[in-house]
C-alpha positions as CSV (number, residue, x, y, z in Angstrom):
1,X,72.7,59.7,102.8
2,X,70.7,58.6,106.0
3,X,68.3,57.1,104.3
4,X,70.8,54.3,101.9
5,X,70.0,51.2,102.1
6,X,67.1,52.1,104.3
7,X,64.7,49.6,102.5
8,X,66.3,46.5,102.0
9,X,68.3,46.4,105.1
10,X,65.8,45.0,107.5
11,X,64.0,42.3,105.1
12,X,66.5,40.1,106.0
13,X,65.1,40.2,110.1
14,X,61.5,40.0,108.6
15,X,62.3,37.1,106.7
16,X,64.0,35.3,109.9
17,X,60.6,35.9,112.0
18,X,58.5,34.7,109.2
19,X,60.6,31.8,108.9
20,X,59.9,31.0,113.0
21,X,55.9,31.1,112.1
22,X,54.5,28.4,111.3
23,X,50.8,28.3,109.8
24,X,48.9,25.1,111.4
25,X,45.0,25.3,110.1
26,X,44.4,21.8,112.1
27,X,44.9,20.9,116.0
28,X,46.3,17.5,114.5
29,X,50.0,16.5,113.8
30,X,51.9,17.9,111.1
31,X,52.2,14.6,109.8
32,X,48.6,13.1,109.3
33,X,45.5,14.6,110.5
34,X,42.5,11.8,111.2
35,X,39.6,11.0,108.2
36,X,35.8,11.3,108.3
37,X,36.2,7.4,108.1
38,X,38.5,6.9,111.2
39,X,41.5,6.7,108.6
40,X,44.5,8.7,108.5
41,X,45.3,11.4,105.7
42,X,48.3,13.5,104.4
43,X,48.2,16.7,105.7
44,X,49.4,18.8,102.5
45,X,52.2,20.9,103.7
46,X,53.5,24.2,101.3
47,X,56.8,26.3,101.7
48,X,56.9,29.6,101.0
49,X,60.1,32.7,100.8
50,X,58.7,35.2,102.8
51,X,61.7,37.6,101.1
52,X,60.9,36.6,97.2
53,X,57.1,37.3,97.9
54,X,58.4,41.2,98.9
55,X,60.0,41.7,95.9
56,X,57.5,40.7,94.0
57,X,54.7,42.1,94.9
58,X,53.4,45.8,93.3
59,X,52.9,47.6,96.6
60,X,56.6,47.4,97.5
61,X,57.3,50.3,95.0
62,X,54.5,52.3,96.4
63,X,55.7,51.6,100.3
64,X,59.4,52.1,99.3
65,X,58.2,55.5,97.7
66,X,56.6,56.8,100.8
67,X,59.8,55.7,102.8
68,X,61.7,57.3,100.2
69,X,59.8,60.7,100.5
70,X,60.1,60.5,104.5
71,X,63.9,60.0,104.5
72,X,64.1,63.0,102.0
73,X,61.8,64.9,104.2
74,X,64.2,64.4,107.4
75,X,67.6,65.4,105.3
76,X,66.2,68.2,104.1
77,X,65.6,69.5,107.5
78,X,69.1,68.3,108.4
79,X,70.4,70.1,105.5
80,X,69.2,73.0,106.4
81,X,70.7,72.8,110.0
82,X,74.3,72.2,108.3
83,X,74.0,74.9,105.9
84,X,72.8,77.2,108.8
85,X,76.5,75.8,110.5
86,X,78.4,76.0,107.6
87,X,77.3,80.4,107.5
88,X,78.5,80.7,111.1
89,X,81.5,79.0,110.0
90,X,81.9,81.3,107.3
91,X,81.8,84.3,109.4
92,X,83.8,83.3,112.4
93,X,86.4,82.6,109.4
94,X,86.2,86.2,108.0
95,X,86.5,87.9,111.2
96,X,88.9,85.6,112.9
97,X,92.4,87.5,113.4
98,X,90.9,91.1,112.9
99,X,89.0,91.5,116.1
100,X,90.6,90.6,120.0
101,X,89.6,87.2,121.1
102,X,86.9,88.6,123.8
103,X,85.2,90.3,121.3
104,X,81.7,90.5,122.2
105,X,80.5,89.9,118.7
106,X,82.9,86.7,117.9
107,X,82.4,85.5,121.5
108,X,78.7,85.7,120.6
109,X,79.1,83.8,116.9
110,X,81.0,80.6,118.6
111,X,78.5,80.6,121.3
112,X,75.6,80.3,118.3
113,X,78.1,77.8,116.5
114,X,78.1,75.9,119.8
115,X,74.5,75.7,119.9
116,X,73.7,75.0,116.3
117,X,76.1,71.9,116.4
118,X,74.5,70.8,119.3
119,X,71.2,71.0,117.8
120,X,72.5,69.6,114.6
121,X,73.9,65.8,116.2
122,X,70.4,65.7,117.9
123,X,68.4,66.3,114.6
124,X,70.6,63.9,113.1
125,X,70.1,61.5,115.7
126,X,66.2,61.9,116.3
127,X,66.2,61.8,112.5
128,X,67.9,58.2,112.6
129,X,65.5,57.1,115.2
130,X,62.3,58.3,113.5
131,X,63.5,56.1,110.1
132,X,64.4,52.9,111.7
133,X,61.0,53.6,113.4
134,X,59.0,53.4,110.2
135,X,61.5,51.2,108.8
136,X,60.3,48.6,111.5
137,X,56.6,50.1,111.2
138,X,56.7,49.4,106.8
139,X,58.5,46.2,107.9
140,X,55.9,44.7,110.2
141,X,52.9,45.6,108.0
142,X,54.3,44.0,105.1
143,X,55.1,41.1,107.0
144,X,51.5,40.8,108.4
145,X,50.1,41.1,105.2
146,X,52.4,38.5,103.5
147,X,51.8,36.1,106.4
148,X,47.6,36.9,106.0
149,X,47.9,35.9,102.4
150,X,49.6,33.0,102.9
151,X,47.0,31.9,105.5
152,X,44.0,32.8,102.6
153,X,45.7,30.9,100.2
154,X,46.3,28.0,101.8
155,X,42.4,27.9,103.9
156,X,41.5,28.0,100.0
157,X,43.8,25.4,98.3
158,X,43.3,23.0,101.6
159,X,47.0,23.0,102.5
160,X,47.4,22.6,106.3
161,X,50.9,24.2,106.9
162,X,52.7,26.6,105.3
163,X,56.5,27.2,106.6
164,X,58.9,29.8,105.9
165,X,61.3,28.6,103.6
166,X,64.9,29.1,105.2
167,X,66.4,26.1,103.1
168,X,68.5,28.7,100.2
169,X,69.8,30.3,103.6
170,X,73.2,29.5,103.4
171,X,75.2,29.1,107.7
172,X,77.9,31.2,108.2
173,X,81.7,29.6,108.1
174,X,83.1,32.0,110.2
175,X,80.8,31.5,113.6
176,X,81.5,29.5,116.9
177,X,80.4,26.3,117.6
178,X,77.1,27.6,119.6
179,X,76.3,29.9,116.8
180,X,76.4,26.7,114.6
181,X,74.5,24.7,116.6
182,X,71.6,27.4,116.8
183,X,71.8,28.0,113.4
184,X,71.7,24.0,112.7
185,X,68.6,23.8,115.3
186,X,66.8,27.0,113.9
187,X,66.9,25.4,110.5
188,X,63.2,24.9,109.4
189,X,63.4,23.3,105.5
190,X,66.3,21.1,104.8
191,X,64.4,20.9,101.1
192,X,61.3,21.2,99.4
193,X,60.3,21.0,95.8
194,X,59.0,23.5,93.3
195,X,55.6,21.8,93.7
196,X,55.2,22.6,97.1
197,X,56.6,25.8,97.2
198,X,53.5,28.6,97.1
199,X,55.7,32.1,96.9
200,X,54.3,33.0,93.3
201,X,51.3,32.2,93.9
202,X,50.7,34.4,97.4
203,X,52.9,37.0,95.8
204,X,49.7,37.0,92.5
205,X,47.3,36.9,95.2
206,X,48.1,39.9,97.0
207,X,49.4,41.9,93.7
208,X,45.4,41.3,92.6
209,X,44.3,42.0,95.9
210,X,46.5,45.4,95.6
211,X,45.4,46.2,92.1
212,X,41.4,45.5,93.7
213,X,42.3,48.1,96.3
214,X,42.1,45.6,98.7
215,X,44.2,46.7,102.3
């Protein structure tokens, strides 16, 4: 089926550019921001899993739906194609031996075979292309939207920075030492507490949001 594993598959790449944005609502260091009084205060920092907040959220069934429906859309036309093969197949089987290999009409069925295979691989490949298209299309705007929450809730709780939270991301054994280093260096949690950590409470915000009508 073209379409298996055609929802899940590219959360994973989301996730890994949500997790290299970070939210700064201040010009000042992550580490203290200056007072109204000259002093220094906490800036409150939140984590959240970009990933968890997907699969939580309402609209997910409805987008994953519509992708659904697309994929079924383009195999249908595919199928159609192959079944259109599979008749030419059929004939050029049942007349194959009882006519002389220059027949007109058998030279005429392989030459349709030829050109129905042919346009068979392209459908099948333009197909491909046209679902990793809206696979990357679905993607973005779910990643947009999850990243926009995030910034609302935080602006409305005062928290200051909000980072992806990579830290249950476990690094690969089998990798060479550059692909360790980067995936050491890329690392942007090495822990955070439930107190901090904001996913169920974006993920409520936009499922309201959704059930409000709210884009």
């Amino acid at each position: 089926m073209i379409g298996q594993q055609v929802w899940r598959w590219g959360w994973l790449i989301v996730a890994a550019m949500l997790a290299l944005s970070i939210w700064q609502f201040t010009n000042t260091p992550a580490t203290a921001q200056q007072g109204g009084g000259g002093g220094m205060v906490a800036t409150r920092v939140a984590v959240i899993d970009p990933a968890a907040v997907f699969d939580k959220l309402d609209e997910t069934a409805r987008r994953q739906a519509e992708l659904n429906q697309f994929v079924g859309e383009r195999e249908r036309e595919i199928k159609a194609i192959t079944d259109q093969l599979q008749e030419i197949s059929d004939e050029l089987d049942a007349i194959r031996g009882t006519v002389a290999s220059n027949d007109p009409g058998l030279l005429a069925l392989r030459n349709r075979a030829v050109r129905v295979s042919r346009q068979l691989r392209f459908e099948q490949e333009f197909a491909q292309r046209q679902i990793e298209e809206r696979q990357v299309q679905v993607q973005l705007e779910m990643f947009n939207k999850i990243a926009g929450a995030a910034g609302r809730f935080a602006q409305r709780e005062g928290i200051d920075l909000v980072i992806a939270d990579d830290s249950k991301v476990e690094i690969p054994v089998n990798i060479d030492l550059r692909q360790f280093s980067a995936a050491i260096s890329s690392r942007r949690v090495m822990h955070a507490t439930s107190a901090v950590d904001i996913t169920d409470a974006v993920a409520r915000l936009m499922n309201n949001e959704f059930a409000a009508g709210r884009p």
